[in-house]
C-alpha positions as CSV (number, residue, x, y, z in Angstrom):
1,X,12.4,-1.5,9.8
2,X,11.8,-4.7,12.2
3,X,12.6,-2.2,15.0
4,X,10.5,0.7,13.9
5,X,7.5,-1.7,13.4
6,X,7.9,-2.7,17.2
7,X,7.9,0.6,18.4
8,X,4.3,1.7,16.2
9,X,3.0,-1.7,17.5
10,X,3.7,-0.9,21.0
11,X,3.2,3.1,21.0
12,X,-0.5,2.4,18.7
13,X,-1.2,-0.2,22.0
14,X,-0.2,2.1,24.8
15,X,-1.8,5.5,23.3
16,X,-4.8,4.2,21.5
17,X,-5.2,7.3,19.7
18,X,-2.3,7.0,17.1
19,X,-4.2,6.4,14.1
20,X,-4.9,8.4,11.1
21,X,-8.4,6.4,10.4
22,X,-10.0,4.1,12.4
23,X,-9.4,0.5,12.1
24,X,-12.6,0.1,10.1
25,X,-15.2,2.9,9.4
26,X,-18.6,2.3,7.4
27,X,-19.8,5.2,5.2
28,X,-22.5,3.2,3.5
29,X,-25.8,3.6,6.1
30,X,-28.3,5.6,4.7
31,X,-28.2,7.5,8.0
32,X,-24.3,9.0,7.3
33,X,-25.5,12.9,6.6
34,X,-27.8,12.6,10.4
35,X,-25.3,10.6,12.2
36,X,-21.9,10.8,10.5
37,X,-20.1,7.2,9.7
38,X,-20.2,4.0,12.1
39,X,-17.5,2.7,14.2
40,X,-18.2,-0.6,16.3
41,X,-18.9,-0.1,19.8
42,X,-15.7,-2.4,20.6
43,X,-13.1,0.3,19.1
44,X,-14.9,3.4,21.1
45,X,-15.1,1.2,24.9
46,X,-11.6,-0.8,23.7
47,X,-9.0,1.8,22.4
48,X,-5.5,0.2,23.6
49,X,-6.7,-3.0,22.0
50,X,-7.9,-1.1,18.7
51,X,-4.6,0.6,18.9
52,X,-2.5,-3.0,18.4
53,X,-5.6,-4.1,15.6
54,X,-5.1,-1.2,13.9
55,X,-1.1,-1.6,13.6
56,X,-1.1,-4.7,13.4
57,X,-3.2,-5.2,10.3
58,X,-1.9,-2.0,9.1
59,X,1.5,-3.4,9.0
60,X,0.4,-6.9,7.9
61,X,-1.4,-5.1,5.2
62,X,1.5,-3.1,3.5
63,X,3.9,-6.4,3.7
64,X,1.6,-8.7,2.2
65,X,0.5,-6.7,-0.9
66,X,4.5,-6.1,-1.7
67,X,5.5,-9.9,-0.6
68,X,2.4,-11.4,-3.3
69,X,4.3,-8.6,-5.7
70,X,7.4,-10.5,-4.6
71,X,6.6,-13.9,-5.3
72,X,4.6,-13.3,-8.2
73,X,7.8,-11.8,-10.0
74,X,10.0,-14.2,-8.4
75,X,7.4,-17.4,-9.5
76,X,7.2,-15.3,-13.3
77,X,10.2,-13.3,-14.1
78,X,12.6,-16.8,-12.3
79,X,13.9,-13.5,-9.5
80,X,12.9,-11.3,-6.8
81,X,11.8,-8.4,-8.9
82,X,11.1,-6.2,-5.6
83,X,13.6,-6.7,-2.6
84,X,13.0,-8.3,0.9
85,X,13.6,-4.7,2.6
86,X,10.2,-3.2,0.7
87,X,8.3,-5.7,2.2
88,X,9.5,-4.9,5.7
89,X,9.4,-1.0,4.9
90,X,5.7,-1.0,3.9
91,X,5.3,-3.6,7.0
92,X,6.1,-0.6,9.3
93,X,4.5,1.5,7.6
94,X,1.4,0.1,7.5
95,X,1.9,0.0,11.5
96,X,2.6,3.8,11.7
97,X,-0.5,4.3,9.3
98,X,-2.8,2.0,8.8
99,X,-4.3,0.0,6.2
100,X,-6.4,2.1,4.1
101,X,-3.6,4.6,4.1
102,X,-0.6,2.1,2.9
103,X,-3.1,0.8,0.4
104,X,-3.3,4.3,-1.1
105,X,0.8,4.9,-0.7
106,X,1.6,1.3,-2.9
107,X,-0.8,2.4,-5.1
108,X,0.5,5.7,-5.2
109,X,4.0,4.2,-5.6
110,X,4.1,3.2,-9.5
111,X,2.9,6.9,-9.8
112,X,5.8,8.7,-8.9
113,X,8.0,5.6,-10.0
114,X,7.3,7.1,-13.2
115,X,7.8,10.4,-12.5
116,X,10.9,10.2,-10.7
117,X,11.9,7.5,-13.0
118,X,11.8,10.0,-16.0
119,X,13.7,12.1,-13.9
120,X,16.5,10.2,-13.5
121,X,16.6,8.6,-16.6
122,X,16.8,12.1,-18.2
123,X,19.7,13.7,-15.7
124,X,21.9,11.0,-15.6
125,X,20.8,8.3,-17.9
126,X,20.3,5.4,-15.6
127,X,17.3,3.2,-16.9
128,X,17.3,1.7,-13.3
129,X,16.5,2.5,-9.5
130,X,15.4,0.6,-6.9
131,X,11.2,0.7,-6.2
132,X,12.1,1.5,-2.3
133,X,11.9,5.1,-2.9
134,X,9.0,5.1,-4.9
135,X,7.1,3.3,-2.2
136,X,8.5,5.9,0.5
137,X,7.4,8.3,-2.2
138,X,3.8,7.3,-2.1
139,X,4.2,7.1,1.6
140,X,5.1,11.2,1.7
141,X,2.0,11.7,-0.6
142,X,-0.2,10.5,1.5
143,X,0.9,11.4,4.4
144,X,0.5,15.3,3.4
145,X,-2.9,14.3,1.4
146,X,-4.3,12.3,3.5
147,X,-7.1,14.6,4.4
148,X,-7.9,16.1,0.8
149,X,-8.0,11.7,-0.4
150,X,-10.3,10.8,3.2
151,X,-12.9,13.9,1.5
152,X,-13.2,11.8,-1.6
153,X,-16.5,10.2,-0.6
154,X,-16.0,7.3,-3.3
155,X,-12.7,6.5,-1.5
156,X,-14.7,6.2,1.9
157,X,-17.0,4.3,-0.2
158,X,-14.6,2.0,-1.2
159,X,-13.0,1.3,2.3
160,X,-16.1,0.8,3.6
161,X,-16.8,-2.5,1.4
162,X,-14.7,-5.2,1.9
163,X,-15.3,-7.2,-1.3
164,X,-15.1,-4.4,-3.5
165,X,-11.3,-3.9,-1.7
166,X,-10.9,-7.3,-2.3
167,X,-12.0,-7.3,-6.1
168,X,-9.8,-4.4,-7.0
169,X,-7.3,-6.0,-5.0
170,X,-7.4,-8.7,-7.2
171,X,-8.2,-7.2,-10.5
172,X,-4.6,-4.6,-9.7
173,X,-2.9,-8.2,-8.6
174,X,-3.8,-9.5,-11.8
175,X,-2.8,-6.7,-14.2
176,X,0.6,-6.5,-12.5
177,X,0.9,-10.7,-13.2
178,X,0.4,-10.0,-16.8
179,X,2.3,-6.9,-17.0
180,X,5.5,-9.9,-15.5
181,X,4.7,-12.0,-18.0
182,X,4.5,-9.0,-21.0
183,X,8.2,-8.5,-19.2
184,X,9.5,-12.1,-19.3
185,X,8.7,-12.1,-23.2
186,X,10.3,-8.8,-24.1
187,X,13.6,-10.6,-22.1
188,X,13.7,-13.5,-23.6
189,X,13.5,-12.0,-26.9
190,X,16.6,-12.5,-28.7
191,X,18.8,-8.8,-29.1
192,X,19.1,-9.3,-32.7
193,X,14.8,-9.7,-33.0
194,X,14.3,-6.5,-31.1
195,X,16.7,-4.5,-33.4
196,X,14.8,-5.5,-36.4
């Protein structure tokens, strides 16, 4: 994954035109249905350089959000809940898509985590699997609806307002805290309690 990120940091740098979505794009002027949405000057006279920003905080993007997941379960639960590898996974991803996009696949993710967990549960009765290929899984989504989620004009909306990111950022961080700490009760529940 280390390697893979490399090569979309230096491929994003050299082409410029790698990108699914801009680096950053405003939707929000009154003037969007005349003049369609803004992009700073810098990215449309500076592409090799927005290349490497768009990578780069693409990929810093997807490995922080699963590294706070990380140490959040590790800090609640007393163990790394989500592995080391699915923080450098979504780190290259985010590099070979982008920010908004590896946003959408982790949240994406617990979606067909659920799905597929079902699955698997009911074939071969295994009540665990690892949350790597639910995050490729997500990944895969968006990468074929990419398009069809971009034409959502809340969804541009959103990614054009940084504190709203931010706030739902937070308020999803927050959920998943107390949905660790709803966890750690239910484990240290004694066996005997739970059959009663």
């Amino acid at each position: 994954t280390l390697t893979g990120t490399l090569i979309a940091l230096v491929a994003a740098t050299a082409t410029g035109e790698l990108q699914m979505i801009h680096l950053w794009v405003d939707w929000s002027g009154i003037d969007v249905a005349i003049n369609g949405q803004y992009i700073p000057d810098w990215i449309k006279h500076h592409q090799h350089l927005h290349g490497f920003a768009w990578s780069f905080i693409g990929s810093l993007t997807g490995a922080a959000v699963i590294w706070a997941g990380r140490l959040a379960a590790r800090g609640i639960l007393g163990f790394h809940a989500i592995g080391f590898g699915d923080v450098t996974l979504m780190g290259m991803v985010g590099a070979y898509i982008g920010w908004q996009p590896v946003l959408c696949a982790i949240a994406l993710s617990p979606f067909v985590g659920i799905a597929l967990g079902a699955s698997v549960w009911m074939l071969t009765g295994r009540t665990y699997v690892a949350f790597g290929p639910y995050l490729c899984g997500g990944t895969v989504l968006v990468l074929f609806l990419w398009h069809r989620l971009w034409e959502i004009e809340r969804l541009r909306l959103l990614f054009s307002h940084l504190p709203t990111i931010a706030g739902i950022l937070g308020a999803a961080f927050a959920v998943y805290c107390l949905l660790l700490l709803g966890l750690r009760l239910f484990l240290a529940t004694p066996t005997d309690k739970l059959k009663a």
